[in-house]
C-alpha positions, -999 to +999 in steps of 0.1 A: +071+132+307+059+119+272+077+085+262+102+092+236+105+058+223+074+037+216+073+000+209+043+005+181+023-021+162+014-019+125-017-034+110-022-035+069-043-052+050-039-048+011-063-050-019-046-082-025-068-096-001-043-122+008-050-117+049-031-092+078+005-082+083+013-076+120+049-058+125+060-042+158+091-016+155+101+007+183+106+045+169+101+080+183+083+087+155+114+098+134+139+070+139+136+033+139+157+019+170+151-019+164+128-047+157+101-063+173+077-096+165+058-104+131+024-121+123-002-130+101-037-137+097-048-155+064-079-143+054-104-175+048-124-178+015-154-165+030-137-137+041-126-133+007-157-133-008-174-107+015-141-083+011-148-090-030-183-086-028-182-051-006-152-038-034-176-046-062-204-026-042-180-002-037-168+001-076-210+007-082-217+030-056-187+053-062-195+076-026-229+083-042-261+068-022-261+054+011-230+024+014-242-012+007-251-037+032-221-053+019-198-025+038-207-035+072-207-071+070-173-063+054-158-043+078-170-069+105-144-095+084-116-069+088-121-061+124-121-097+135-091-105+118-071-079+128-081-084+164-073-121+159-036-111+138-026-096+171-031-123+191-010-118+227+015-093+210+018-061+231+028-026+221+022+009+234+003+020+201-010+003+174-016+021+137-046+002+119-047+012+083-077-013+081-094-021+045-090+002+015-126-005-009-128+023-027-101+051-033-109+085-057-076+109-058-085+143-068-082+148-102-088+178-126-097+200-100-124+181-083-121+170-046-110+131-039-126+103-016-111+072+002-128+050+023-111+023+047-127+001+065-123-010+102-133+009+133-106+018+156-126+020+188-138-012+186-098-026+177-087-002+213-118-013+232-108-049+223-071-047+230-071-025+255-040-001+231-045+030+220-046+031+182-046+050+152-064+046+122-083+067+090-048+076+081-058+090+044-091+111+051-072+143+063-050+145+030-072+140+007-096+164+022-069+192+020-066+184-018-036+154-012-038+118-031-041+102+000-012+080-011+015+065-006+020+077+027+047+048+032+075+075+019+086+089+054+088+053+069+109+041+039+130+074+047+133+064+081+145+030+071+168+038+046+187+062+074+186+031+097+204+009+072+228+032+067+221+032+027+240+054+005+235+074-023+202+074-045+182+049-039+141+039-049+128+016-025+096+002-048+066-015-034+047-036-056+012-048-039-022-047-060-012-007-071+032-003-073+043+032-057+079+042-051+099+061-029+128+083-040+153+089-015+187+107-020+214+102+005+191+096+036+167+125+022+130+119+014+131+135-026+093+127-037+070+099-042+042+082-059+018+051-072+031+043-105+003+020-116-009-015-115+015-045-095-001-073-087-036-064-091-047-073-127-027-101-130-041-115-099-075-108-114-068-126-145-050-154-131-082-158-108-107-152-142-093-180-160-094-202-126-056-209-123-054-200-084-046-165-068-014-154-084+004-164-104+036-183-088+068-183-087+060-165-120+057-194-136+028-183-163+044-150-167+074-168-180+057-187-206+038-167-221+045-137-248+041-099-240+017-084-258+035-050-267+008-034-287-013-037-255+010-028-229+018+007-254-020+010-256-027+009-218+005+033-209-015+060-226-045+056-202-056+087-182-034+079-150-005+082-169-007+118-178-016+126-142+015+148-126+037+130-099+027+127-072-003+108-079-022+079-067-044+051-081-070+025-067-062-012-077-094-010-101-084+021-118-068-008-141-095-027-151-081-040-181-093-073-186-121-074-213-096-062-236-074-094-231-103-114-245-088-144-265-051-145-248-040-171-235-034-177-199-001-178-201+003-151-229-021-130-207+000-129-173+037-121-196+016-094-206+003-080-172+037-083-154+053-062-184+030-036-178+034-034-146+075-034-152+069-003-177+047+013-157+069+020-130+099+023-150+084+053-171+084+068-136+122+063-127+134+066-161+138+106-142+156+093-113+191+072-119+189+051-089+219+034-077+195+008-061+162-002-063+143-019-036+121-040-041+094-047-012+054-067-017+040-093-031+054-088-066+092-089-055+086-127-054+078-131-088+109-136-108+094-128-138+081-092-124+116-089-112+134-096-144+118-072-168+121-044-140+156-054-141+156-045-181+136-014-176+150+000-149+191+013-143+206+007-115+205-027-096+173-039-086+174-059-052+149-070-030+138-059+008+159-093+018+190-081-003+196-051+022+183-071+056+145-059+056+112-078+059+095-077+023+065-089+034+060-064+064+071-028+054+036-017+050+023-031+087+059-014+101+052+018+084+016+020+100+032+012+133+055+044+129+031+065+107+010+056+144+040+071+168+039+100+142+006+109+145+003+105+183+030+134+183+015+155+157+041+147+132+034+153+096+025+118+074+019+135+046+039+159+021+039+183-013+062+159-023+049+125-018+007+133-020+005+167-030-010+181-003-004+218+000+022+215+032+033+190+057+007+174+072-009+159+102-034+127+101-048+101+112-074+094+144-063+087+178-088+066+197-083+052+234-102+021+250-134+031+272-145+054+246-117+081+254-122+097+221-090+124+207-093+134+170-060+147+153-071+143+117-049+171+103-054+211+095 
């Protein structure tokens, strides 16, 4: 008799390039029943600088030509730190969404491309689990974005907590996509445009660290409104919901040339703010949840809070793990996909029905593909 509930592991590592989230849940693949361990892996700055140099290959090669050298050395980095992120944590399954390089949502009628890195027989022959992995091929194949495929996680959570009404749980990594979800229902989804990502590219240009922290250079500086109006009229934003982006579809820098540092991040992190409030400003949420690296800049946090109606709260507010929604979403996208469970919908990717996705693959070379319709 199949197992009805599976303590799963969730693997995700985001454009950020900040390291591995480990999160293990126990679901049957539609509800969450409880909690397991978390983990991480910090990537080292030569890890770094091979995932940077493959996403720059990437950004040339564009799926035309063989792939770089870059990609395999690359993809070496992601599978020995996510075997490493495990460590001696045990599970039944384990979802791997591995590294995303390069991502192309269809657009104007021609096909998309997404490529992940990080093999998922070499992760089960490692650790001896079954896992999933190339969670995003399959939908954008049929014509889906390929993103966010978080939605029917956050659904699940939502149910678990018991949340009422309408709420939008947001999650801001290097790209920001939310969820819409109306009493306990999954309404529709999508990436709303740039979080983190160009403000941690700038902040790394002028050579002021990673991020920016705490917010701190965000808060003294001066937005740029002319700009932020200018970049809200790019391409992406005329796109129909549900659409996706790749953390470089904002490559916005060289037209910040002369800012200040400080002037330059205020700037960023109202974009971002706008962004996704253009996208709400259709959906009166009651609440708005606030998950990724961006809910812990105050700054980010503050001028969503002007944007946006309805409160805006982080993952902590309600009892969640900010940091780990993504990882515990690949662990029950995972249990989803072992039982042929759709990841993907009309509503959240625009694929053209419910759908399957996702690669099982079992140690010893026990190959099962279930990669969708």
């Amino acid at each position: 008799m199949e197992k009805r509930i599976y303590t799963a592991l969730g693997l995700m590592s985001g454009t950020s390039l900040d390291g591995v989230d480990v999160a293990v849940i126990k679901t049957d693949g539609v509800d969450i029943f409880g909690f397991g361990a978390v983990a991480e892996r910090v990537f080292s700055d030569s890890d770094k600088t091979a995932l940077r140099d493959a996403t720059q290959d990437a950004l040339n090669w564009r799926f035309s030509g063989p792939p770089p050298n870059s990609f395999a050395q690359a993809e070496d980095v992601i599978d020995r730190a996510h075997i490493t992120a495990i460590g001696d944590l045990s599970a039944d399954i384990v979802g791997y969404h591995g590294q995303t390089i390069l991502h192309h949502p269809p657009v104007g009628g021609e096909g998309g491309q997404t490529l992940q890195l990080g093999r998922g027989q070499l992760l089960a022959d490692k650790r001896g689990l079954p896992v999933v992995y190339d969670f995003r091929t399959a939908d954008v194949a049929a014509g889906g974005q390929g993103a966010p495929l978080a939605p029917i996680y956050h659904e699940a959570l939502v149910r678990y907590s018991k949340l009422p009404g309408r709420v939008a749980v947001l999650n801001l990594g290097g790209v920001a996509n939310v969820t819409v979800i109306v009493d306990g229902k999954l309404a529709w989804a999508t990436d709303c445009g740039p979080a983190n990502g160009p403000l941690d590219s700038w902040v790394q240009k002028q050579g002021s660290g990673d991020y920016d922290s705490e917010g701190t250079l965000s808060f003294k500086g001066d937005v740029n409104h002319k700009l932020v109006n200018q970049w809200l009229k790019r391409d992406f934003f005329t796109r129909p919901i549900p659409r996706s982006a790749d953390r470089y579809d904002f490559d916005i820098l060289d037209e910040m040339v002369g800012m200040s540092l400080e002037d330059g991040a205020a700037t960023l992190a109202s974009f971002c703010a706008q962004a996704v409030a253009r996208d709400l400003k259709i959906f009166n949420a009651d609440t708005v949840i606030v998950c990724g690296g961006g809910r812990k800049n105050p700054a980010i946090m503050a001028m969503l809070d002007m944007h946006i109606s309805g409160d805006v709260v982080t993952a902590e507010h309600v009892g969640w793990n900010g940091d780990m929604l993504e990882a515990q979403a690949f662990a029950y996208l995972a249990v989803r996909t072992l039982k042929d469970l759709p990841i993907s919908f009309p509503e959240t990717t625009g694929c053209p029905k419910p759908m399957t996705g996702g690669r099982v693959v079992y140690p010893s070379n026990n190959f099962i593909s279930r990669g969708g319709e």
